[in-house]
N, C-alpha and C positions, 0 to 999 in steps of 0.2 A: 508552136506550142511550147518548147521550150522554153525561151524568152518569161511567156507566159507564168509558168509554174517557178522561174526563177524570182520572177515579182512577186509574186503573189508568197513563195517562202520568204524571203527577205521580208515583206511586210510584217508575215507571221512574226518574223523574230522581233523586229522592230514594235509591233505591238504588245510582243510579250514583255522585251526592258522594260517599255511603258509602265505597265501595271505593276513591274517587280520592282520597279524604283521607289523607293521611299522619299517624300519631300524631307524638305530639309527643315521641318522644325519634329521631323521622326528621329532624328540622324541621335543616337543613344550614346552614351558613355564607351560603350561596348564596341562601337564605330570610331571611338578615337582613340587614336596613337598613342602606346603607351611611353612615355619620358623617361621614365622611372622605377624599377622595382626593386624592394630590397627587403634580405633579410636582416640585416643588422645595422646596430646605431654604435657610439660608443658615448660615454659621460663626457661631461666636460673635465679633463685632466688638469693640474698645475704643469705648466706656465699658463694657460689657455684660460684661467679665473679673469674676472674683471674685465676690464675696455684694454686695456696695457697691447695684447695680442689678440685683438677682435679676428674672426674671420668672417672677411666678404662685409665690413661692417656691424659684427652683427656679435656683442658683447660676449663674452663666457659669464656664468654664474658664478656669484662671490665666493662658491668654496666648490670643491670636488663632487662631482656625482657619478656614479655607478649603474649600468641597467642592466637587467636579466636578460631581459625579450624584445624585440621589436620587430612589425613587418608595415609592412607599405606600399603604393604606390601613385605615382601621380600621371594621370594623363592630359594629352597635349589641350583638349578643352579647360583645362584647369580645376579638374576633378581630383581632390587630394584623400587618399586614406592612409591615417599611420592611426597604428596600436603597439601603444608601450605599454609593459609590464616590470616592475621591481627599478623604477626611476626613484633611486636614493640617494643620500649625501655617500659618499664614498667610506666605507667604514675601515678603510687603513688608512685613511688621512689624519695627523695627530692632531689638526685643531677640530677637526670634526670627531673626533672620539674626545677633544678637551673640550667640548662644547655638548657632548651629551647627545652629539645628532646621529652615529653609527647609524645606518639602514633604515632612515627616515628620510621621507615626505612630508615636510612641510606646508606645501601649496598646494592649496585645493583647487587650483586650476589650471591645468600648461594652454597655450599657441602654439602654432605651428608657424613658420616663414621658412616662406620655397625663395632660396637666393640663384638669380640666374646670372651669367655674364650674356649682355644683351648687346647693341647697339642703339646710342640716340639719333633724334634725325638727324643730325649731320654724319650718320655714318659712324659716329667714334666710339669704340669700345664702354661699357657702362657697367655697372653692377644694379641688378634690381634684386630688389626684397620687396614682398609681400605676404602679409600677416594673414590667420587667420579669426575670428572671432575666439574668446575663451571657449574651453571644453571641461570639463569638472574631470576630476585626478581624485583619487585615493589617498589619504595623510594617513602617516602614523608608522608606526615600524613595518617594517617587509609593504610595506603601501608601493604606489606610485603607478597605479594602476592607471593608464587612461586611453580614450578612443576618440580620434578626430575623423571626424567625416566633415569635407567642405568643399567648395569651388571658391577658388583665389584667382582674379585677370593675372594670367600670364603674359611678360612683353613675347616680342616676335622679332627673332629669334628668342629663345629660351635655352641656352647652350650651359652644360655641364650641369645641371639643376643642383642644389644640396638641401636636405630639409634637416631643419632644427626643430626640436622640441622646446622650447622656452618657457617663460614664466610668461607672468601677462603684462610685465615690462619690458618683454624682447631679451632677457638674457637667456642664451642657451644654457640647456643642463644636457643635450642630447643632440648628436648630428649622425645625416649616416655616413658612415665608414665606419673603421674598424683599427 
C-alpha cells in the first residue's frame, strides 16, 4: 500500500509542475536575467569628445555634455530601458558657453548602444555594439529629456555590458558610470 500512495504522490506532484509550467513563448521579461541596472550615467567629458579616445568603439560627442538624472536597465533577453533627464552641452565648458550652447539640447533625438566584450566563433575575444532605433529627446535649455524602451540581439556571452546614450550618428553624450 505504500508503494502505492508513493506513486500516486509523486505523480500528483509531477502533474502539478505540468500545468505550472509555463511554455516557452510565455516565458516574460520579468523571467529574464537582469545584466544591468543603474542609477547613474555620466556626459561625455574632454578628453573623451570626438573619435581621438573612443570607448569600446564607440565615438564621444564633439563637445562636453552634462546629465541630471538617469536610470536603467537591461536584461539578458535584450530588453533595454534607460531614461535620461537634463542631457545638455556641459555649461562650464568655455567653448560651449563661446558657442551660446550652456544647458542645451540640441538633438531631438538620442540611440542607445549596449557595448558588450563578447567572443567570435573562433573563441577570441570581440567587442560588440548594438544600436538601438531613434527615440525623440527634448531640445532647448534645461531640455534633454528622453525615454528608450527597446529589444537589441544581444551576443552570447554579453560580459561587462556599458550603455551609451548617443546621438543618431552613434556618438555618445552619456555612458553609465560615474
Amino acid at each position: 500500500m505504500k508503494k502505492v500512495s508513493h506513486f500516486l504522490l509523486i505523480g500528483m506532484l509531477l502533474l502539478g509542475a505540468f500545468f505550472m509550467a509555463k511554455p516557452a513563448s510565455e516565458v516574460s521579461a520579468k523571467d529574464s536575467a537582469k545584466l544591468l541596472e543603474f542609477e547613474t550615467m555620466i556626459g561625455v567629458p574632454r578628453p573623451f569628445t570626438g573619435p581621438t579616445n573612443a570607448i569600446r568603439n564607440v565615438p564621444g560627442g564633439g563637445l562636453p555634455w552634462v546629465i541630471g538624472q538617469a536610470t536603467g536597465e537591461l536584461r539578458s533577453n535584450g530588453e533595454l530601458k534607460v531614461e535620461v533627464h537634463g542631457l545638455v552641452f556641459d555649461p562650464n565648458d568655455p567653448v560651449v558657453i563661446e558657442r551660446g550652447l550652456a544647458n542645451q539640447n540640441t538633438v531631438p533625438a538620442f540611440r542607445a548602444i549596449v557595448s558588450c566584450l563578447s567572443k567570435d566563433g573562433a573563441g577570441n575575444p570581440t567587442t560588440v555594439n548594438v544600436a538601438t532605433d531613434q527615440f525623440p529627446a527634448t531640445t532647448g535649455v534645461g531640455a534633454g529629456d528622453a525615454k528608450i524602451e527597446a529589444h537589441v540581439a544581444l551576443p552570447s556571452p554579453c560580459i561587462a555590458p556599458i550603455i551609451f546614450v548617443t546621438n543618431p550618428g552613434g556618438a555618445w553624450f552619456a555612458a553609465t558610470g560615474s
